[in-house]
Backbone as CSV, one residue per row, in Angstrom:
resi,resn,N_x,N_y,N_z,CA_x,CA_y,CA_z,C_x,C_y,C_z
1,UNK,-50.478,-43.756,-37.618,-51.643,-44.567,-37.487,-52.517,-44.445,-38.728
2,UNK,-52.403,-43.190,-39.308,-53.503,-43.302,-40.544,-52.632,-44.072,-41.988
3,UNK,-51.556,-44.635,-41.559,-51.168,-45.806,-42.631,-51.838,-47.243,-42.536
4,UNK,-51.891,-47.205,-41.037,-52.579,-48.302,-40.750,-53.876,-48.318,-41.221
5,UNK,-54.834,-46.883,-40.973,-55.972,-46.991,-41.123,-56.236,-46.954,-42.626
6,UNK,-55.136,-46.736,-43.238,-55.484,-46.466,-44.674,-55.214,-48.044,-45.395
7,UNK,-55.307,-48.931,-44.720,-54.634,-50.382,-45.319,-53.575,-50.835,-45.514
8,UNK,-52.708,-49.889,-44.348,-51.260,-50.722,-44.481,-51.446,-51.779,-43.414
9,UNK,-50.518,-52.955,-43.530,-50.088,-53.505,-42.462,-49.415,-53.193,-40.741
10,UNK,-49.645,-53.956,-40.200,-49.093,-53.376,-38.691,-47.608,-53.398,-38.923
11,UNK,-46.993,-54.992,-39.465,-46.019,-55.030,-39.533,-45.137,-54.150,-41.075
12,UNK,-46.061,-53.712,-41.981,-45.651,-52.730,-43.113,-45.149,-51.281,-42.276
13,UNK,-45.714,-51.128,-41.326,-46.019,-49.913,-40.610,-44.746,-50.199,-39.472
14,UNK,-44.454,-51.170,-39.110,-43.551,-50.877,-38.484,-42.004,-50.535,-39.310
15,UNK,-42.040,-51.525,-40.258,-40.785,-51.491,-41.261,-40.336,-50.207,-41.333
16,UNK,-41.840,-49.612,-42.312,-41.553,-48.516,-43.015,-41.027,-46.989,-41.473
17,UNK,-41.618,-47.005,-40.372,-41.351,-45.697,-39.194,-40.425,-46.178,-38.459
18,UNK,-39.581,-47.836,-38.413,-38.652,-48.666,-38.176,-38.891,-48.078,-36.382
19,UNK,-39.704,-48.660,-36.312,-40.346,-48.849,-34.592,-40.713,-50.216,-34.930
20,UNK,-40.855,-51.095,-33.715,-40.883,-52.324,-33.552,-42.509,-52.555,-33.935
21,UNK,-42.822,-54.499,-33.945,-44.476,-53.701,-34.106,-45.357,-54.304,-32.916
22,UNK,-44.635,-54.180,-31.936,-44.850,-53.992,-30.666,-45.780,-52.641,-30.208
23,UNK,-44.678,-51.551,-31.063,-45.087,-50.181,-30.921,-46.163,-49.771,-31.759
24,UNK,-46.144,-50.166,-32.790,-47.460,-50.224,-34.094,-48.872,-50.263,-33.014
25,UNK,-48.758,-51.703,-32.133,-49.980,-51.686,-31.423,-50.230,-51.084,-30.383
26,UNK,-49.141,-51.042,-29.924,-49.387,-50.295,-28.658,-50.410,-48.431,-29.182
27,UNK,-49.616,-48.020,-30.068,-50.107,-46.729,-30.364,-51.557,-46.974,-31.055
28,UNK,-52.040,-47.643,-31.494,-53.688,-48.232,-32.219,-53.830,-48.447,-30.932
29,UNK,-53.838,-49.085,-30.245,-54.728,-49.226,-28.569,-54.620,-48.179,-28.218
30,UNK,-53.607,-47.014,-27.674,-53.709,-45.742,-27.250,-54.731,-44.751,-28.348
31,UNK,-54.500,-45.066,-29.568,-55.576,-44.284,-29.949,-57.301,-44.517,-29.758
32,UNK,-57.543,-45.637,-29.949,-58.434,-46.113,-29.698,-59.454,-45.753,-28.034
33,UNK,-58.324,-45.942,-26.939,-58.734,-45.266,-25.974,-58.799,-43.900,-25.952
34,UNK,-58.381,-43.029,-26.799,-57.830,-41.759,-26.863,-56.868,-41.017,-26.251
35,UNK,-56.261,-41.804,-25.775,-54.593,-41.446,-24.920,-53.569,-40.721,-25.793
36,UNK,-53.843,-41.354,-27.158,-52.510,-41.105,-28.122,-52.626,-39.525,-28.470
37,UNK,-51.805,-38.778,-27.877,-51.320,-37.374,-28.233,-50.064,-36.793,-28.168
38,UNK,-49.469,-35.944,-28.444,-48.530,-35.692,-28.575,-47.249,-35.388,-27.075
39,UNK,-46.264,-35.462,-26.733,-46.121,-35.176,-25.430,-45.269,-33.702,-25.159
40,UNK,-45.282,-33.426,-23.864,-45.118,-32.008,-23.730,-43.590,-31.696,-23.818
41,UNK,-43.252,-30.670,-23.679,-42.069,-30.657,-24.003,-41.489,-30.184,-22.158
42,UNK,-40.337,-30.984,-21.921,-40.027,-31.153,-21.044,-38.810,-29.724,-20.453
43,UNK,-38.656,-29.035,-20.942,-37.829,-28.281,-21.283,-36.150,-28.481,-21.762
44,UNK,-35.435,-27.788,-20.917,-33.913,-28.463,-21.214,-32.660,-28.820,-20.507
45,UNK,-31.994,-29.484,-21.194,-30.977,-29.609,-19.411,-30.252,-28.980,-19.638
46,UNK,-30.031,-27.912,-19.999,-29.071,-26.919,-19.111,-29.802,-25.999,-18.255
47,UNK,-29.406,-25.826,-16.833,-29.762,-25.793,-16.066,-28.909,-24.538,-15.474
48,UNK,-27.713,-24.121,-16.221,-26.797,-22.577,-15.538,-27.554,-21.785,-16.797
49,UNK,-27.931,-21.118,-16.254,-28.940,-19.483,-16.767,-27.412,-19.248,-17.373
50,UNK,-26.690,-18.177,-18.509,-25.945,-17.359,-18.276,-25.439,-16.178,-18.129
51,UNK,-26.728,-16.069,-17.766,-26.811,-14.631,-17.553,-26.815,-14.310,-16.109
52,UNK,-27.903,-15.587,-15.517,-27.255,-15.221,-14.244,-25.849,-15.631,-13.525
53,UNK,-25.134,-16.123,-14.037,-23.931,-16.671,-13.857,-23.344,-15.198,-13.989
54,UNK,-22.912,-14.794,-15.401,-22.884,-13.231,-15.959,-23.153,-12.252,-14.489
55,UNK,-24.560,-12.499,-14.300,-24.126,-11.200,-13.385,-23.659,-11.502,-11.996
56,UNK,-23.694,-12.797,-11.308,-22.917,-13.440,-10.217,-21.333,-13.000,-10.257
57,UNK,-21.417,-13.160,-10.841,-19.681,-12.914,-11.686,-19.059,-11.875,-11.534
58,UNK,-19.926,-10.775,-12.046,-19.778,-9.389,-12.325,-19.745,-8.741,-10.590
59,UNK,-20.798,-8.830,-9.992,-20.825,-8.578,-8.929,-19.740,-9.002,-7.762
60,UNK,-19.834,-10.923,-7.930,-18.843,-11.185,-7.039,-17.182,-11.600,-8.078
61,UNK,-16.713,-10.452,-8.125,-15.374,-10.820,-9.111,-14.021,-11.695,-8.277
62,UNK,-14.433,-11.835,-6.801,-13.247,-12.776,-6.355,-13.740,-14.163,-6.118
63,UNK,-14.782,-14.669,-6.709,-15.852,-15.863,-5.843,-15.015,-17.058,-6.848
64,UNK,-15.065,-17.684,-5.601,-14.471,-19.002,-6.192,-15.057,-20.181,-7.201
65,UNK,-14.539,-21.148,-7.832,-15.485,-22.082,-9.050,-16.580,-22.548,-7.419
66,UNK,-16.100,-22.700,-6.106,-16.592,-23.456,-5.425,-17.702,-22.860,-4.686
67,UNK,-17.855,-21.074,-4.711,-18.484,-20.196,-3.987,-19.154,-20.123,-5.324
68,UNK,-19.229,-19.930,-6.460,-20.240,-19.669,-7.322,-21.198,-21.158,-7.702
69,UNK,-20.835,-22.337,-7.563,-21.223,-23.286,-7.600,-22.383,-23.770,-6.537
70,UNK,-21.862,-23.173,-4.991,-22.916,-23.693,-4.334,-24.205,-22.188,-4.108
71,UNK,-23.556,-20.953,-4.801,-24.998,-20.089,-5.069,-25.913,-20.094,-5.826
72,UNK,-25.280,-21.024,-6.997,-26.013,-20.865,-8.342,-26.985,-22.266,-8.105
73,UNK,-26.169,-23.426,-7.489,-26.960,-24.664,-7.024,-26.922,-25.833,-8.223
74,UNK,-25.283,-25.385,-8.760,-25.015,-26.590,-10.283,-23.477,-26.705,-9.877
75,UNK,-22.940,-27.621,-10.862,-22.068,-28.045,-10.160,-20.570,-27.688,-11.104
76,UNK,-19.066,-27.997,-10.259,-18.358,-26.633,-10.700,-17.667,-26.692,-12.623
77,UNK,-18.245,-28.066,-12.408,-17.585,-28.125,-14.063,-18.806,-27.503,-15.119
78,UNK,-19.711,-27.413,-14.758,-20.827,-26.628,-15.155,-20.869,-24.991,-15.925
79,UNK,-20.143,-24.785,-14.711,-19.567,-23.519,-14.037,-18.472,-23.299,-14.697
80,UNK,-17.463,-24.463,-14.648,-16.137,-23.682,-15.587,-16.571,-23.798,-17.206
81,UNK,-17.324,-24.479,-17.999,-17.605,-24.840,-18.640,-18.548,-23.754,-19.722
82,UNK,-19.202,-22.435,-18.932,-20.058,-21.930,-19.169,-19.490,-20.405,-19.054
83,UNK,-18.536,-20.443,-18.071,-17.530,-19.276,-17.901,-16.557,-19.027,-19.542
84,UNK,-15.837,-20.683,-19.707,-15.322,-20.484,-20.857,-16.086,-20.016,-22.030
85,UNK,-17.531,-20.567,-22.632,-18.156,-19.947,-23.326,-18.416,-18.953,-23.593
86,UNK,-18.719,-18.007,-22.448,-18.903,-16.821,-22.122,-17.708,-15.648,-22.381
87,UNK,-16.740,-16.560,-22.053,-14.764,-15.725,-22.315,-14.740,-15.067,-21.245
88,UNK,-15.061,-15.640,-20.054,-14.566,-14.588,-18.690,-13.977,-15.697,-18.125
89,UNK,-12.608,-15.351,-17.669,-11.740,-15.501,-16.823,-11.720,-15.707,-15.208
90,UNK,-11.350,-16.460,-14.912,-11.322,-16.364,-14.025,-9.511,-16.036,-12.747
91,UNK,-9.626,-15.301,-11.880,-8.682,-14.520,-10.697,-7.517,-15.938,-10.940
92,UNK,-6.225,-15.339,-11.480,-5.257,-16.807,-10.784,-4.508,-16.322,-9.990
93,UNK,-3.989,-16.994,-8.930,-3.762,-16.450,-7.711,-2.306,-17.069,-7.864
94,UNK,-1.332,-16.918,-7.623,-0.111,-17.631,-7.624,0.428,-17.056,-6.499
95,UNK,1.512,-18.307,-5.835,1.700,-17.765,-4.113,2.866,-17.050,-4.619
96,UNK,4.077,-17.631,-4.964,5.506,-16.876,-5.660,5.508,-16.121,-6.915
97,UNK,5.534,-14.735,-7.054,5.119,-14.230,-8.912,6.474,-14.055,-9.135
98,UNK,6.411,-13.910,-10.227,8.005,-13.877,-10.811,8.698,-12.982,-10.800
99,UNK,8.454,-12.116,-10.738,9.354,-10.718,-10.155,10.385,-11.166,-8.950
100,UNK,9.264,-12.043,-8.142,9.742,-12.140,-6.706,10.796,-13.234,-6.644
101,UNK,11.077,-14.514,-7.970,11.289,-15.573,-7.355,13.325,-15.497,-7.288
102,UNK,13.608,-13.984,-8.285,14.998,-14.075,-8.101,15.659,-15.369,-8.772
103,UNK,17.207,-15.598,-8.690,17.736,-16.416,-9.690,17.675,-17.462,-9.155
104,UNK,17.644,-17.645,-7.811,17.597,-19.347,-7.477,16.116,-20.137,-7.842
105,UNK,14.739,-19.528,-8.334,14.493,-20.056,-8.965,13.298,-20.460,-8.382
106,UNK,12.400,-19.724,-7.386,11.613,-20.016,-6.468,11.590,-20.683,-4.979
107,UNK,13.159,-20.861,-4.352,13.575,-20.735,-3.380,13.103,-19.575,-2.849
108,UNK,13.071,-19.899,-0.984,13.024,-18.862,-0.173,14.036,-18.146,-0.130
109,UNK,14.268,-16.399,0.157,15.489,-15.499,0.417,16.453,-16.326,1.337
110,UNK,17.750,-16.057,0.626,18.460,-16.716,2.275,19.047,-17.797,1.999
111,UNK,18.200,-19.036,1.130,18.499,-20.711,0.904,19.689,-20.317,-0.693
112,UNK,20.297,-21.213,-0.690,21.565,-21.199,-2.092,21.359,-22.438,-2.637
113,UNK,20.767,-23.164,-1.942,20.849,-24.890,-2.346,19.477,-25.912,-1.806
114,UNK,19.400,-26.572,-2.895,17.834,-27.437,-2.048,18.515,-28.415,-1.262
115,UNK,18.540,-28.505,-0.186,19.171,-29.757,1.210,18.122,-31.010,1.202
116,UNK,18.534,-31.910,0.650,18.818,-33.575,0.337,18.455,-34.022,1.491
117,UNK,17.341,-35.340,2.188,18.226,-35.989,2.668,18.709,-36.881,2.132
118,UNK,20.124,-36.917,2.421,20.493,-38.619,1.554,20.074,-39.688,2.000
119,UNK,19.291,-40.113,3.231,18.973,-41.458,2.879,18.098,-41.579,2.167
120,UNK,17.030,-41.189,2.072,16.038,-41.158,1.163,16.179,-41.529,-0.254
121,UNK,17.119,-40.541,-0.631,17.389,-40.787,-1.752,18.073,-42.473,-2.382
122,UNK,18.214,-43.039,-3.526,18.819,-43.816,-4.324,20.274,-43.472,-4.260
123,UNK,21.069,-44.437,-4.001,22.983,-44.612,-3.968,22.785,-43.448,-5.312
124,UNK,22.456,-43.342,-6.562,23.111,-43.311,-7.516,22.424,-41.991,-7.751
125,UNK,21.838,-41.498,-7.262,21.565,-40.580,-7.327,21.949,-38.900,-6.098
126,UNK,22.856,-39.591,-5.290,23.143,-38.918,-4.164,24.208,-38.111,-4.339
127,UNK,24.434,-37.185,-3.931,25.190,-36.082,-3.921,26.691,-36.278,-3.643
């Protein structure tokens, strides 16, 4: 505004801060009333602390993306997202481990062969 007041144009003034000069006036009327000040700072959007995540974590070490998500009150990609930053891992649970799955290959004990039905299947692909 003190370009303006110093003898620039409204529309020099808009060019040059490349705000419309819509906005030129609008802000000379706000000053004029004395409205025109600076605005507050709103804070920020991130919204997972990580520290408290950190110690959620620490404490509950089996809690799920879905059990830490609805304690913390954000949502779970948030959550995985902030974990990775952090470099903590999270529990993988696998139903068959490999020790266990033997040569057939993650078959149950007992089975030698995966059983088809053939109709299901395509002519050309049938056994």
């Amino acid at each position: 505004m003190g370009f303006v007041r110093g003898g620039g144009g409204k529309a020099e003034a808009a060019a040059l801060f490349k705000v419309g000069r819509k906005t030129v006036y609008r802000y000379l009327e706000a000053e004029e009333k004395g409205a025109l000040e600076a605005k507050k700072s709103w804070g920020t959007w991130r919204k997972l602390d990580p520290q408290k995540l950190a110690d959620y974590v620490g404490g509950n070490a089996d809690a799920t993306l879905a059990e830490i998500s609805s304690a913390l009150k954000v949502g779970r990609h948030a959550i995985w997202k902030r974990l990775r930053q952090l470099g903590i891992t999270l529990k993988k649970s696998h139903r068959v481990s490999g020790t266990r799955r033997g040569a057939t290959g993650g078959l149950r004990q007992g089975t030698r062969k995966v059983r088809r039905n053939k109709s299901v299947l395509p002519g050309r692909v049938r056994d």
